[in-house]
C-alpha positions as CSV (number, residue, x, y, z in Angstrom):
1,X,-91.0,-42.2,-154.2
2,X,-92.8,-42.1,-150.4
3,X,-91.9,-44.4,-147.7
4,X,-93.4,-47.0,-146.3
5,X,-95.2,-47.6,-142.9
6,X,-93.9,-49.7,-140.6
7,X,-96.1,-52.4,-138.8
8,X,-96.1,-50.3,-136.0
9,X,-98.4,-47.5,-137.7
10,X,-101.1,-49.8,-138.5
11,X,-103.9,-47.6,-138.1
12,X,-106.1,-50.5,-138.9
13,X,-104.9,-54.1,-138.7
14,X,-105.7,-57.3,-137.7
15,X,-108.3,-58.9,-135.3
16,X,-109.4,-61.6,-132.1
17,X,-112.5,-63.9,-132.4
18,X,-114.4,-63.5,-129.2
19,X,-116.7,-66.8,-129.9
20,X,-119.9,-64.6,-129.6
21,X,-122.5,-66.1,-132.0
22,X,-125.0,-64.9,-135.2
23,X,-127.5,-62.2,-134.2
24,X,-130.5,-61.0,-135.7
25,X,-131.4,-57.4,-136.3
26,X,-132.6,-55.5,-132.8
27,X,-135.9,-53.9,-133.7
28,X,-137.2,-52.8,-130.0
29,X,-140.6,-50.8,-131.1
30,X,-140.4,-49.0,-127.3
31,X,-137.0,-47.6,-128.2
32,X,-137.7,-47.0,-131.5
33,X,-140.7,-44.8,-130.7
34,X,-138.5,-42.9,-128.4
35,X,-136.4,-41.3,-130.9
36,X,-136.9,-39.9,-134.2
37,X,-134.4,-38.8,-136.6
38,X,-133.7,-35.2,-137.4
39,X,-133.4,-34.1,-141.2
40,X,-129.6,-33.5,-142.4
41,X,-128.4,-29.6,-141.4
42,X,-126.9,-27.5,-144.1
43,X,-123.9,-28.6,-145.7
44,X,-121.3,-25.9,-144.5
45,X,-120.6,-25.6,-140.7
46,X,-121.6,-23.2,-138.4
47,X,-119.1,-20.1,-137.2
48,X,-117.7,-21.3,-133.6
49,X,-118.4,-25.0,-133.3
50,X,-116.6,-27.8,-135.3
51,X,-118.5,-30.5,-133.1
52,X,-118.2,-33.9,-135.7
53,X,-115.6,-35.1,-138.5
54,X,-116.9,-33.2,-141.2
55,X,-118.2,-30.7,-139.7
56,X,-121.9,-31.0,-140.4
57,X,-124.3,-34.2,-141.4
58,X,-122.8,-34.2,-144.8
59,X,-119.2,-34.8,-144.0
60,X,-118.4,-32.0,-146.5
61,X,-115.0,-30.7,-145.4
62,X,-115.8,-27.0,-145.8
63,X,-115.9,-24.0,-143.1
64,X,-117.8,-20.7,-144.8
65,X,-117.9,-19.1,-141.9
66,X,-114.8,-17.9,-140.8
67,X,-112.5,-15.5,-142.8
68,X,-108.8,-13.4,-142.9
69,X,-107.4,-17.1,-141.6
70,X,-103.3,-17.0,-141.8
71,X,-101.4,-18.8,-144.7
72,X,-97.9,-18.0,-142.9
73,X,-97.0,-19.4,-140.0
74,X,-93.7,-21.0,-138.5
75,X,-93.3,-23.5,-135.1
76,X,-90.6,-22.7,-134.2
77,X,-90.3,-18.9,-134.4
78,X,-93.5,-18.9,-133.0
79,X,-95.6,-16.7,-135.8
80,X,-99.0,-16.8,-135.7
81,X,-98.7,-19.6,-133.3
82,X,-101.5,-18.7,-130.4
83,X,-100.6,-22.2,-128.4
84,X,-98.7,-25.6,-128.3
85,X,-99.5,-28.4,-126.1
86,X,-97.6,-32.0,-126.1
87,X,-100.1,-34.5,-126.7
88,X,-99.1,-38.8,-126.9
89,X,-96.7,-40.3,-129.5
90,X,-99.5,-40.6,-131.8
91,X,-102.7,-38.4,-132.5
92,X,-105.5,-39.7,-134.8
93,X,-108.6,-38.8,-133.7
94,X,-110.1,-34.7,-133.7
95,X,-109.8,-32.1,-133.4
96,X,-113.2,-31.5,-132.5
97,X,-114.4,-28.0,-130.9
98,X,-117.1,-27.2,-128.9
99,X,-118.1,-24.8,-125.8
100,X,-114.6,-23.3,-126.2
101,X,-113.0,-26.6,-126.0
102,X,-111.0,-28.8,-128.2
103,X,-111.0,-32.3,-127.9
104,X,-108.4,-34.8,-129.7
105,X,-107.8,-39.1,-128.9
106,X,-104.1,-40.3,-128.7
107,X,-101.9,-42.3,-126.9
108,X,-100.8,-42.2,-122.8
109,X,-97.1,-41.2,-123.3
110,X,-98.0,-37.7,-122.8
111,X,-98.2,-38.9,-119.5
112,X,-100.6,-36.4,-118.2
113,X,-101.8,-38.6,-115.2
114,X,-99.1,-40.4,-113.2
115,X,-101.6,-43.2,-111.5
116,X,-102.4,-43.9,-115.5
117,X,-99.3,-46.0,-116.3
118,X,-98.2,-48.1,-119.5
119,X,-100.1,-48.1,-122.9
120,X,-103.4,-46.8,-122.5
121,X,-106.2,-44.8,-125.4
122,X,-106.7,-41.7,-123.9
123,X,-109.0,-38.5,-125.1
124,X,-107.7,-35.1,-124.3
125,X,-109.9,-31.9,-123.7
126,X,-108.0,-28.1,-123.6
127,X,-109.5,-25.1,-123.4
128,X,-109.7,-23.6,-127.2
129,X,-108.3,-20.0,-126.5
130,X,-105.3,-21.1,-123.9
131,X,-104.7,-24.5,-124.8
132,X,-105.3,-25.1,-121.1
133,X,-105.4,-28.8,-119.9
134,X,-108.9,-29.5,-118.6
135,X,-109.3,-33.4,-118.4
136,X,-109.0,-36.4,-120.0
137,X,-110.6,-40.0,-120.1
138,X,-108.2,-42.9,-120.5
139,X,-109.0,-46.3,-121.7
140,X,-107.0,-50.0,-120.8
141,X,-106.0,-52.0,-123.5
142,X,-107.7,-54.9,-124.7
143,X,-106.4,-57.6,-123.5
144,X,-106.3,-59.7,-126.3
145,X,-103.3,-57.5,-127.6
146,X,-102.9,-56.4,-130.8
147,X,-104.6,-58.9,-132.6
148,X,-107.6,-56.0,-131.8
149,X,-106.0,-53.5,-130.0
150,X,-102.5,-52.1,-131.4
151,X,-100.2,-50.6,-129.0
152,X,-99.3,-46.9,-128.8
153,X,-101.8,-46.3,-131.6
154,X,-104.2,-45.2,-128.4
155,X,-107.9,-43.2,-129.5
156,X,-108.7,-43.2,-132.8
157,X,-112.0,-42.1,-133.0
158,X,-113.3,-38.4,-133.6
159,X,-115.8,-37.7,-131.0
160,X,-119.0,-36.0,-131.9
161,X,-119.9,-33.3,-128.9
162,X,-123.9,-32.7,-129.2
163,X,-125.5,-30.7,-125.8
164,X,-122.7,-31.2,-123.2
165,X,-122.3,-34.7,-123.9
166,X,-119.2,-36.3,-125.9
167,X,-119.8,-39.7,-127.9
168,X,-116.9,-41.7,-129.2
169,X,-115.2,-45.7,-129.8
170,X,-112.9,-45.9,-127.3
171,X,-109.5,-48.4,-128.5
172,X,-111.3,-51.4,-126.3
173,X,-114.1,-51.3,-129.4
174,X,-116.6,-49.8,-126.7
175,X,-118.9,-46.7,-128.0
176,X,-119.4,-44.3,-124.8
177,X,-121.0,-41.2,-123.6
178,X,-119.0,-38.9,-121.2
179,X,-119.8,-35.3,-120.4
180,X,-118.1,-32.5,-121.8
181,X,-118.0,-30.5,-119.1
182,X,-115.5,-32.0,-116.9
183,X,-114.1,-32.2,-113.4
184,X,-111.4,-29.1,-113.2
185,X,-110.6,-30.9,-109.5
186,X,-109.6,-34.2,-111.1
187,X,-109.0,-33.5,-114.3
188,X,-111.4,-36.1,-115.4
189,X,-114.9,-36.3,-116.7
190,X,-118.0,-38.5,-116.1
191,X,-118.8,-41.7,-118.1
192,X,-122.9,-41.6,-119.0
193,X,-123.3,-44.9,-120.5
194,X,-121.0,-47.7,-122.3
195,X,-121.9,-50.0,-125.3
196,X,-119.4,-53.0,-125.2
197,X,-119.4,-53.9,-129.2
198,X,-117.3,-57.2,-128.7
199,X,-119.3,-58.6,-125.9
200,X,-122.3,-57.1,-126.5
201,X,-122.6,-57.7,-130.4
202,X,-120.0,-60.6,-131.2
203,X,-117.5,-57.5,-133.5
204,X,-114.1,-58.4,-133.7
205,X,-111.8,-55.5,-134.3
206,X,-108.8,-55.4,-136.5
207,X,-105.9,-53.7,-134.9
208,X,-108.6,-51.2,-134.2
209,X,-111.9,-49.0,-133.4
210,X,-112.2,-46.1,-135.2
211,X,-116.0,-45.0,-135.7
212,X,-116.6,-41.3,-135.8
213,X,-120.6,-41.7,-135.0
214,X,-123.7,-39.1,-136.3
215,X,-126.3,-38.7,-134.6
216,X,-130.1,-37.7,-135.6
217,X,-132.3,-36.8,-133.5
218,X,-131.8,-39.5,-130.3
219,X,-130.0,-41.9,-132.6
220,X,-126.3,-41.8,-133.0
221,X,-125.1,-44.1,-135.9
222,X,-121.4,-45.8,-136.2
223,X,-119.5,-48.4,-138.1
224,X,-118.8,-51.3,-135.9
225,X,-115.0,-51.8,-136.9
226,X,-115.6,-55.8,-137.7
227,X,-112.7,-57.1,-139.7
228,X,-110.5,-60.0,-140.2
229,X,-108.3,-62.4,-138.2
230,X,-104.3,-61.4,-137.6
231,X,-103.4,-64.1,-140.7
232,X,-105.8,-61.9,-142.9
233,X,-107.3,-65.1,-143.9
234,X,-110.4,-65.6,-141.6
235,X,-113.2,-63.2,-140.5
236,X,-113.7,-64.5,-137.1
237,X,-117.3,-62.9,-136.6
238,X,-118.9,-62.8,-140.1
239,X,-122.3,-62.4,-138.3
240,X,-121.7,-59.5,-136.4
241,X,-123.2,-56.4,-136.9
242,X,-120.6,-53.8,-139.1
243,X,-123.6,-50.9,-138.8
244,X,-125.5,-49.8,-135.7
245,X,-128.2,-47.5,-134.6
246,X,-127.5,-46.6,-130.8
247,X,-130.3,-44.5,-128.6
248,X,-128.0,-42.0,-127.7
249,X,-129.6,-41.3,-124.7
250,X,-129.3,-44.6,-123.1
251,X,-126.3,-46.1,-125.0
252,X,-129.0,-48.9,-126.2
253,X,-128.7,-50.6,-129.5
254,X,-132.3,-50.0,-131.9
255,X,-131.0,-51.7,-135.2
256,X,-128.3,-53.1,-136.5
257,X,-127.0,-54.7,-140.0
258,X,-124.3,-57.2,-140.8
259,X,-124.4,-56.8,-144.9
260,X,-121.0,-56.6,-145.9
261,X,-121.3,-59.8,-143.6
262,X,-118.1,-62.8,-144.8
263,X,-117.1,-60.1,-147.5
264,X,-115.4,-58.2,-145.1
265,X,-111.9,-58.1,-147.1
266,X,-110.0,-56.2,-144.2
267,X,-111.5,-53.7,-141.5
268,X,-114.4,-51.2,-141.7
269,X,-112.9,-47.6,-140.2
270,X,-115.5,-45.6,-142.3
271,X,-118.1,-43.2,-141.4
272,X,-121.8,-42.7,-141.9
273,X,-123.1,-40.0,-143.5
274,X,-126.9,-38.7,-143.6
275,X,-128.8,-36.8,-146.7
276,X,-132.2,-36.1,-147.5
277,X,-133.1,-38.1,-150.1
278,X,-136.6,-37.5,-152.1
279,X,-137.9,-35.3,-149.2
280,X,-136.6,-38.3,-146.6
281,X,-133.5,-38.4,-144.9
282,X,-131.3,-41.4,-145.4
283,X,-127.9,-42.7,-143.2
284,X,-125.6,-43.8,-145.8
285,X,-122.6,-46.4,-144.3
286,X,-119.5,-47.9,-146.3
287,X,-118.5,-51.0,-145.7
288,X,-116.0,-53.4,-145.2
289,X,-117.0,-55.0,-148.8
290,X,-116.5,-51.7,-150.7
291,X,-120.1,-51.5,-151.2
292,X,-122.0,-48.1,-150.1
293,X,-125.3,-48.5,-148.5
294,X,-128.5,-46.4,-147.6
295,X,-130.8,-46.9,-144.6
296,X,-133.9,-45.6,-143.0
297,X,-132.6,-44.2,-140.3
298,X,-135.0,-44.8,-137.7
299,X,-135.9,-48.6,-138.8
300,X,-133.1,-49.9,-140.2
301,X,-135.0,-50.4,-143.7
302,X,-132.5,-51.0,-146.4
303,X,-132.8,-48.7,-149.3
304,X,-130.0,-49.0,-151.9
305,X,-126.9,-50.6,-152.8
306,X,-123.4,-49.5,-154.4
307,X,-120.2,-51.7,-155.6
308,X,-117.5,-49.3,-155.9
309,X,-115.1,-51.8,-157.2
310,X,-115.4,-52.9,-161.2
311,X,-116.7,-56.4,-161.3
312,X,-113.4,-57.6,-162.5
313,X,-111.4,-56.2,-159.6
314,X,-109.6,-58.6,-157.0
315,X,-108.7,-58.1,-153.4
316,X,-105.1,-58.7,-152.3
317,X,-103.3,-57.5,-149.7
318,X,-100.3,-55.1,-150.7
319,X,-100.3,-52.6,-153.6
320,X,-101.5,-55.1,-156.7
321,X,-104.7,-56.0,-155.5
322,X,-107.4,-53.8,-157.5
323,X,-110.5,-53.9,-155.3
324,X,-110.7,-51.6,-152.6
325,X,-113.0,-50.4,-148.9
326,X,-113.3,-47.2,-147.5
327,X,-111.4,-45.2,-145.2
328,X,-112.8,-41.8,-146.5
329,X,-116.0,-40.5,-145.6
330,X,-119.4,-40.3,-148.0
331,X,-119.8,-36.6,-148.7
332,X,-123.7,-35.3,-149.6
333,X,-123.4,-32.1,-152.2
334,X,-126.3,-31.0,-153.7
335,X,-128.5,-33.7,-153.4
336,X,-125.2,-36.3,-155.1
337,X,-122.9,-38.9,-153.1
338,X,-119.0,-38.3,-153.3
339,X,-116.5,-41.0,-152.3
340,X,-113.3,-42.7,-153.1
341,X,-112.1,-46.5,-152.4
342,X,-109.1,-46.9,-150.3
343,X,-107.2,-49.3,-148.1
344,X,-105.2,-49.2,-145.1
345,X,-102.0,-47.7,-145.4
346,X,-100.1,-50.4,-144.5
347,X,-101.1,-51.9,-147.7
348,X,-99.7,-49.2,-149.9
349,X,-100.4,-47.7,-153.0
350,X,-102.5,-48.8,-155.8
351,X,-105.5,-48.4,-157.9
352,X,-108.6,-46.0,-156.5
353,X,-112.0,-44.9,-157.7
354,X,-113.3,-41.7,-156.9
355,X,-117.7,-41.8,-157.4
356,X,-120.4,-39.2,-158.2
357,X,-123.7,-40.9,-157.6
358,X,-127.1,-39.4,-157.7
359,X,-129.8,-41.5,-155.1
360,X,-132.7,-40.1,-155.8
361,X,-135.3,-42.2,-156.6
362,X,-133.3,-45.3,-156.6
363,X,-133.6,-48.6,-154.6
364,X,-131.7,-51.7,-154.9
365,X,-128.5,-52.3,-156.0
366,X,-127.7,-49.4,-158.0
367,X,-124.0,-50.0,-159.1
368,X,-122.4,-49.4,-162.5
369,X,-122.8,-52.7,-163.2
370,X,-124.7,-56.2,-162.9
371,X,-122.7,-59.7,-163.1
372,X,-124.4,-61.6,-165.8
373,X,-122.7,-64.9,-165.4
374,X,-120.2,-65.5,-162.1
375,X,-119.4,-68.9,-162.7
376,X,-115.7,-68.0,-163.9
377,X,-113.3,-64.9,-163.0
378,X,-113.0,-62.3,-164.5
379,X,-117.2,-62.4,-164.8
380,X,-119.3,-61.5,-167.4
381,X,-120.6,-58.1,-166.9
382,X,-123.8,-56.4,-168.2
383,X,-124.7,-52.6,-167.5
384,X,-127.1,-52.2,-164.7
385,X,-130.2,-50.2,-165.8
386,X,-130.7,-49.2,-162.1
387,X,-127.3,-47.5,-162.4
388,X,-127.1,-44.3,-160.2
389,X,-123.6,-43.5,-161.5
390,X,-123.6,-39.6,-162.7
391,X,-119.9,-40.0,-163.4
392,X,-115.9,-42.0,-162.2
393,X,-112.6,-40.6,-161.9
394,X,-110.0,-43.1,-161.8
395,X,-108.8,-46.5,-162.7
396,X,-106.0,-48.0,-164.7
397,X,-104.5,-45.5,-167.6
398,X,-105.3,-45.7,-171.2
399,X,-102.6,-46.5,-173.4
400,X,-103.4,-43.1,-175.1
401,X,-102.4,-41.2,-171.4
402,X,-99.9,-43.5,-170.2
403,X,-97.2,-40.9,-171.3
404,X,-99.1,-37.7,-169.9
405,X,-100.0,-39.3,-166.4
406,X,-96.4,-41.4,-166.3
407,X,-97.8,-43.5,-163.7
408,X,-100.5,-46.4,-164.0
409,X,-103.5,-44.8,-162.7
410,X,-106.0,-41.7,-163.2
411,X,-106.8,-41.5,-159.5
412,X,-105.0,-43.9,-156.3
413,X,-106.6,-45.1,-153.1
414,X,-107.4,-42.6,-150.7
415,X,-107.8,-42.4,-147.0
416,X,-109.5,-38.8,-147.6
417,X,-112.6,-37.2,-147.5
418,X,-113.8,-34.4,-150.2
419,X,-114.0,-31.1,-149.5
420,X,-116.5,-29.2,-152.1
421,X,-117.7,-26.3,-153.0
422,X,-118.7,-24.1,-156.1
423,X,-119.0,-27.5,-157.7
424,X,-115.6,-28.1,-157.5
425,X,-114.3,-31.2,-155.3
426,X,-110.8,-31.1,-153.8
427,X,-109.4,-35.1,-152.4
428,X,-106.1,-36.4,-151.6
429,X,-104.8,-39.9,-152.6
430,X,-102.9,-41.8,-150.4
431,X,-100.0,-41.2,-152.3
432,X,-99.6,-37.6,-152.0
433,X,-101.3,-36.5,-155.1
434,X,-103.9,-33.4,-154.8
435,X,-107.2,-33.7,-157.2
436,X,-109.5,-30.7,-158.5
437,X,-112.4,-32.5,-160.4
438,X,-115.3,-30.9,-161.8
439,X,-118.4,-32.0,-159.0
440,X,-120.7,-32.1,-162.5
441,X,-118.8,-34.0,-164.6
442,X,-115.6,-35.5,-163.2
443,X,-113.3,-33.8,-165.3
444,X,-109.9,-33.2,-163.8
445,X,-108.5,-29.6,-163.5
446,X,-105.6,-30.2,-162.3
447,X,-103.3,-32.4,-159.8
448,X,-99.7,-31.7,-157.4
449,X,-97.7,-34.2,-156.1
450,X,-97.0,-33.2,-152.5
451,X,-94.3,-36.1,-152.3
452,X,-95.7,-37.5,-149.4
453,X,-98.6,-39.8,-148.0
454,X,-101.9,-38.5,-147.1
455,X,-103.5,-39.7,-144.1
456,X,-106.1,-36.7,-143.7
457,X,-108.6,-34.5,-145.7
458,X,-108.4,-31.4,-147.0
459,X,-109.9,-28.5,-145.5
460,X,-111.3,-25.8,-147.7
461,X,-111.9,-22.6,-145.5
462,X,-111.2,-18.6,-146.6
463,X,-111.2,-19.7,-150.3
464,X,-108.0,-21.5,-149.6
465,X,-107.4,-25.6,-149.1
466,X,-105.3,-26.5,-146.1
467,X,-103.9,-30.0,-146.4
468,X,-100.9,-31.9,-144.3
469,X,-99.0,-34.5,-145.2
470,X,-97.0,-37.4,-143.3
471,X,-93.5,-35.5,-144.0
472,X,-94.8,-32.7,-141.2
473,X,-96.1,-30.2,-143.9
474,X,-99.1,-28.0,-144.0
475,X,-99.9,-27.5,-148.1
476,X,-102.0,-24.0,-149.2
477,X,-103.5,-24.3,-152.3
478,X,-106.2,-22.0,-154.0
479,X,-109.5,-22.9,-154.0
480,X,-110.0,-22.9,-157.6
481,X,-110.5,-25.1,-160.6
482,X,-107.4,-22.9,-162.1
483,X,-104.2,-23.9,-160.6
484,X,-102.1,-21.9,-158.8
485,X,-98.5,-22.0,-156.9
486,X,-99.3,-23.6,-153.3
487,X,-97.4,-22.6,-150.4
488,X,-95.6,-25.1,-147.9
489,X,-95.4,-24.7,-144.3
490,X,-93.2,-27.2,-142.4
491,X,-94.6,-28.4,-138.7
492,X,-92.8,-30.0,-135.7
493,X,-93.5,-33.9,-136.6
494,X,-96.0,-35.8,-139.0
495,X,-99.6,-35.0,-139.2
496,X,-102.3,-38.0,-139.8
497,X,-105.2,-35.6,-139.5
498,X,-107.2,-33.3,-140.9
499,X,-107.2,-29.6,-139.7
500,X,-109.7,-27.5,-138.3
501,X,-110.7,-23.8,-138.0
502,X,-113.4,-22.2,-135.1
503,X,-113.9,-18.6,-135.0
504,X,-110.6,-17.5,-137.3
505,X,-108.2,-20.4,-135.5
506,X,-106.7,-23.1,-137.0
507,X,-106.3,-26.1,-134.8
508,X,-103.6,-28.5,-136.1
509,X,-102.9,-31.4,-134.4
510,X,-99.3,-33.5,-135.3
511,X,-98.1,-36.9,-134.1
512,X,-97.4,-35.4,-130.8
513,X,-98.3,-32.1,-130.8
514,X,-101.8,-29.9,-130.9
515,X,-100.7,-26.4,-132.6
516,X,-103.6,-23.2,-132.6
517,X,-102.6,-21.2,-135.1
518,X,-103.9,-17.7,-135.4
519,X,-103.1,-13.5,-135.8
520,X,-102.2,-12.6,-132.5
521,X,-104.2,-9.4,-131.0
């Protein structure tokens, strides 16, 4: 029913040992005492800045600010389109606005700088009203090819923009600091500081880098990207860190944490997310393992524990393995963690989980579930009393519903993030299927096939959800737990992202393409 990926659009893929040995956690008490956390900022984002993916601390894909945003639009007539500017031959990473600028990562065939030839990552920066080109900072490829760095894919990271200053993982695996301001001369901006995660911390990226950091306070937290060798066999650097605490001021490493450590089944291109947590805030990070897991943000402390994955499941590459990562983000709603598993795309279809867990109070491994004897697969399971599970969507069908869903799964794998409000949660499976689930509960209110893969999130913003798919279409549906006829709008090429709206503007960015949509005045 959708077509596959080519091995070209790995997003996330294979990677190169570097022969950098086991490290211990960095606990530097004269950074540490230089920077204290901040506690997590309300869940819906504020009108005329869109500066992290997610929007806010929580990750919670929702914009209450801005209102009268258009539902009709067309490319190529040009209605209620504001601006168009060629980007690469591929766009992952943003949009992200801030100071009246949009920023985006692709690829270097947009060709903006003629002394930048060949494949290169590269991150744009416009001006957000004219879709003027302001600058841009372009990365070489790693030189170990695409056993780490794939070509064309270029930037994949969304930057996080906090007080003039831009922080993202370039394709070379490197976390970096640049300003946001600029040079309008050279069309270039200033590098602050670098963090070199392959030399400096032994990570070996598959394909590659993808972190979309938070910061608190003076920390800034990302997942490292360490993943598996090109065979998919070996994990080259099972001792390097997959979680880090930077200073964000110096570009510095305070703590790091290598837990998913040799059960890394593929790549880690998830994102923390941070919550307050019985009156203390918490940095929650999904790893490479499929476990989710809490930390004291300034320290480094573990707190809890999660096993998305039944105890029976089984990793396998392609669409029959059952156990799953994360490519979605962790979203905090009302005090409750929402996520579902997923895989790179490359690896198809298949089986997904989507989670409603409630932290409070809890330490240690608080899964569904506790292994009572491993010594044989499947393994003997016995309920976990420490259990923080409020509710699951997904998993195989019942006989009973095998009829009713026609298919062989509640819910698939996902590359999306929730977007929820009025305790309603709208997600995206890989395979093109929409979800409305009761927050509370779990209970499904309804599903659409879109009839095409999902790479992005959906966006709920005006009471509507905005969602695109890899055919080129932008999807309208109503946000409410009673379904309604969504509209289709068709774009100029496929989108792989999620979109964004700042002060009554929609900023779509396709393959090749960023599009500002909006009622012209």
């Amino acid at each position: 029913m959708h077509r596959s990926l080519s091995k070209r659009m790995a997003l996330f893929g294979a990677a190169l040992a570097i022969g950098i040995g086991a490290f211990v956690a960095l606990r530097t008490p004269s950074v540490v005492s230089a920077v204290e956390p901040e506690k997590p900022k309300a869940t819906a984002t504020a009108a005329g800045t869109w500066t992290m993916f997610g929007g806010t601390l929580s990750r919670n894909m929702i914009n209450l600010a801005d209102k009268n945003i258009p539902d009709e639009w067309n490319v190529k007539a040009k209605k209620n389109v504001l601006w168009t500017v060629k980007l690469g031959s591929r766009a992952y990473g943003g949009p992200i606005v801030s100071d009246g600028k949009v920023l985006v990562g692709t690829n270097n065939e947009g060709n903006r700088d003629p002394a930048e030839k060949g494949d290169r990552g590269v991150l744009m920066c416009f001006d957000a009203k004219t879709g003027d080109f302001l600058w841009q900072d372009v990365h070489n490829k790693l030189e170990s090819g695409q056993v780490n760095d794939w070509p064309r894919e270029g930037v994949c990271s969304t930057p996080i923009v906090e007080d003039g200053k831009v922080y993202y993982v370039t394709n070379r695996c490197e976390v970096v600091c640049v300003e946001l301001a600029g040079d309008a001369k050279t069309k270039k901006t200033k590098q602050l500081w670098h963090l070199d995660m392959m030399k400096t911390l032994g990570v070996f990226p598959h394909n590659m880098s993808a972190g979309c950091p938070l910061i608190l306070g003076d920390i800034l937290y990302t997942v490292t990207g360490n993943g598996v060798d090109e065979d998919h066999i070996n994990l080259p650097s099972p001792d390097a860190p997959s979680f880090i605490a930077i200073n964000k001021l110096t570009g510095k490493v305070i703590w790091k944490d290598n837990a998913p450590g040799k059960n890394v089944m593929h790549g880690q291109w998830s994102n923390p997310m941070a919550m307050e947590v019985d009156g203390k805030t918490q940095v929650v990070f999904p790893g490479g393992d499929g476990w989710l897991r809490a930390y004291e943000p300034k320290t480094g402390e573990p707190i809890w524990r999660f096993d998305a994955n039944p105890k029976d499941s089984k990793y396998e590459l392609g669409g029959k393995g059952t156990r799953s990562d994360f490519i979605g983000t962790p979203v905090a709603y009302k005090g409750k963690i929402f996520i579902g598993t997923g895989q790179d795309p490359e690896h198809f279809e298949g089986v997904g989980h989507l989670w409603c867990i409630d932290p409070v109070g809890k330490k240690g491994d608080i899964s569904p579930d506790l292994i009572a004897d491993g010594s044989k697969f499947p393994p003997k399971i016995k309920a976990n009393p420490n259990s923080a599970v409020v509710w699951h969507y997904g998993g195989p069908v019942s006989k009973a519903d095998a009829d009713k869903e026609n298919r062989d799964y509640y819910f698939g794998r996902t590359m999306s993030t929730c977007a929820i409000d009025d305790d309603v949660i709208y997600v995206a499976e890989l395979a093109g299927y929409m979800h409305c689930v009761d927050a509370k509960t779990g209970k499904r209110f309804w599903t659409h096939d879109m009839k095409s893969q999902v790479w992005g999130s959906p966006l709920l913003v005006d009471g509507k959800i905005y969602i695109a798919t890899e055919d080129g279409d932008v999807w309208i549906f109503k946000a409410n737990k009673e379904k309604a006829e969504p509209k289709k709008i068709e774009m100029d090429s496929p989108i792989r992202s999620t979109p964004v709206v700042v002060e009554g503007i929609m900023y779509i960015m396709t393959e090749s393409s960023l599009i500002a949509i909006g009622e012209k005045k």
